[in-house]
C-alpha positions in Angstrom: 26.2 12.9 -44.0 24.5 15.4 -41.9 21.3 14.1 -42.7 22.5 10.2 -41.4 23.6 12.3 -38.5 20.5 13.9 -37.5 18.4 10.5 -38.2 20.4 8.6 -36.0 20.7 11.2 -33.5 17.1 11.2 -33.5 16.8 7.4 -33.4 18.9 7.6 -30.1 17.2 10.2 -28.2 13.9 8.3 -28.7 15.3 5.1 -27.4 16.6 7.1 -24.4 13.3 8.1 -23.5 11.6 4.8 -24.2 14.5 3.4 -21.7 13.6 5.9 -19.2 10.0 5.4 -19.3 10.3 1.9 -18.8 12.5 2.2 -16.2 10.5 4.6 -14.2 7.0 2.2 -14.1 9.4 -0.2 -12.7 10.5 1.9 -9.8 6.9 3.0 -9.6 4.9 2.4 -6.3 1.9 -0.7 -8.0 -1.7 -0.6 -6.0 -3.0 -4.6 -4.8 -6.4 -4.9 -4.2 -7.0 -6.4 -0.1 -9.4 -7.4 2.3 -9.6 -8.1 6.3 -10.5 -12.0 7.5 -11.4 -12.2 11.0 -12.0 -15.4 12.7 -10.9 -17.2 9.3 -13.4 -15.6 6.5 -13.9 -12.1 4.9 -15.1 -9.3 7.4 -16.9 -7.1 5.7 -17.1 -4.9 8.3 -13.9 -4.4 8.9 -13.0 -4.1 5.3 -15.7 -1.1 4.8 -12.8 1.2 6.3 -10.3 0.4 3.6 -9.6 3.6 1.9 -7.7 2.6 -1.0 -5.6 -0.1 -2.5 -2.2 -1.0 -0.6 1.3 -0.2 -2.3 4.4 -2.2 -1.8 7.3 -0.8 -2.2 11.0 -1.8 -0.8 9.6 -4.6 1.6 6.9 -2.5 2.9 3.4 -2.3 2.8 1.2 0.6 3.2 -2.4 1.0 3.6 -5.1 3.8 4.4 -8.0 3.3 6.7 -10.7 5.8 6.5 -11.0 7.6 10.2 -9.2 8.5 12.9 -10.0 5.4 14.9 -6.7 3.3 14.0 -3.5 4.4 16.7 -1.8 1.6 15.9 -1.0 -1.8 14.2 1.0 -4.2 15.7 2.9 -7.1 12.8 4.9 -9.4 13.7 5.1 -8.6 17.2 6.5 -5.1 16.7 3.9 -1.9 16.5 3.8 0.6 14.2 2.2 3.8 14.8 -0.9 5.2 12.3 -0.1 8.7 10.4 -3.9 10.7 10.5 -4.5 13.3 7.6 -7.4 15.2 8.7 -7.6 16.9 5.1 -8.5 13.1 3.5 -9.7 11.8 7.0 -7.2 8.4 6.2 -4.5 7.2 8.4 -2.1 5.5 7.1 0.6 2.5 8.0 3.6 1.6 7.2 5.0 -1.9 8.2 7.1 -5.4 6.6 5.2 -7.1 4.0 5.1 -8.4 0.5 2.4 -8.9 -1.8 0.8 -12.7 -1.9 1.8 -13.3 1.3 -1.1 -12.6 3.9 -0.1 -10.9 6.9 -1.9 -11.0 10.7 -1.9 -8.1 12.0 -3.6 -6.3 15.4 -5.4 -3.1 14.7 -6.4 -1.7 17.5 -9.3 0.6 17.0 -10.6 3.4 19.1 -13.8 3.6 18.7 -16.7 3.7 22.1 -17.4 0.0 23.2 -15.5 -1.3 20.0 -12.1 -0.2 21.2 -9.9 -2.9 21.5 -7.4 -4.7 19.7 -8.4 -7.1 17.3 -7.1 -10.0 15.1 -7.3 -9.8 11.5 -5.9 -10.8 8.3 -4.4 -8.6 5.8 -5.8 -11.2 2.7 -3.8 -10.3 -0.8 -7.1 -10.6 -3.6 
């Protein structure tokens, strides 16, 4: 008896944990590859600052631009304010999205005579 016991104590406690560890990747934050179109095709340029993979997580995106040259993006009409971290020289945004839809957006960019505001296309690879 003791023996059934501890086997099917055992048996439990391991599907517990395999339970739990599935439903943590599920909660967990997934990186998508991206790119930024401007004028209608890949801009490599623009794309050269992308610091990592985006992550979307309860209807937001977030992305990290290397350099302190990005104040601001504007989606959807409403801005949202970059977050610089001059330890890993990224800034970082926050803002509505979901993955396989594009998203315009206007990153401004602070950067000599390149400092403006400019049009892109947050493209989902």
């Amino acid at each position: 008896m003791t023996k059934l016991f501890k086997k099917s104590l055992s048996m439990t406690l391991l599907v517990m944990v395999l339970v739990m560890a599935m439903a943590a990747s599920a909660f967990a934050l997934t990186p998508y590859n991206y790119d930024f179109d401007y004028n209608g095709s890949y801009h490599a340029h623009s794309s050269s600052y992308i610091a990592s993979d985006a992550t979307v997580s309860g209807g937001n995106v977030t992305i990290k631009l290397t350099g302190n040259y990005f104040p601001q993006v504007e989606v959807g009409g409403v801005v949202y304010a970059g977050s610089y971290n001059a330890g890993t020289n990224h800034t970082t945004f926050v803002f509505p999205g979901s993955i396989g839809v594009d998203t315009p957006i206007k990153l401004s960019i602070v950067a000599g005579p390149h400092s403006r505001a400019y049009n892109l296309l947050l493209n989902w690879k």
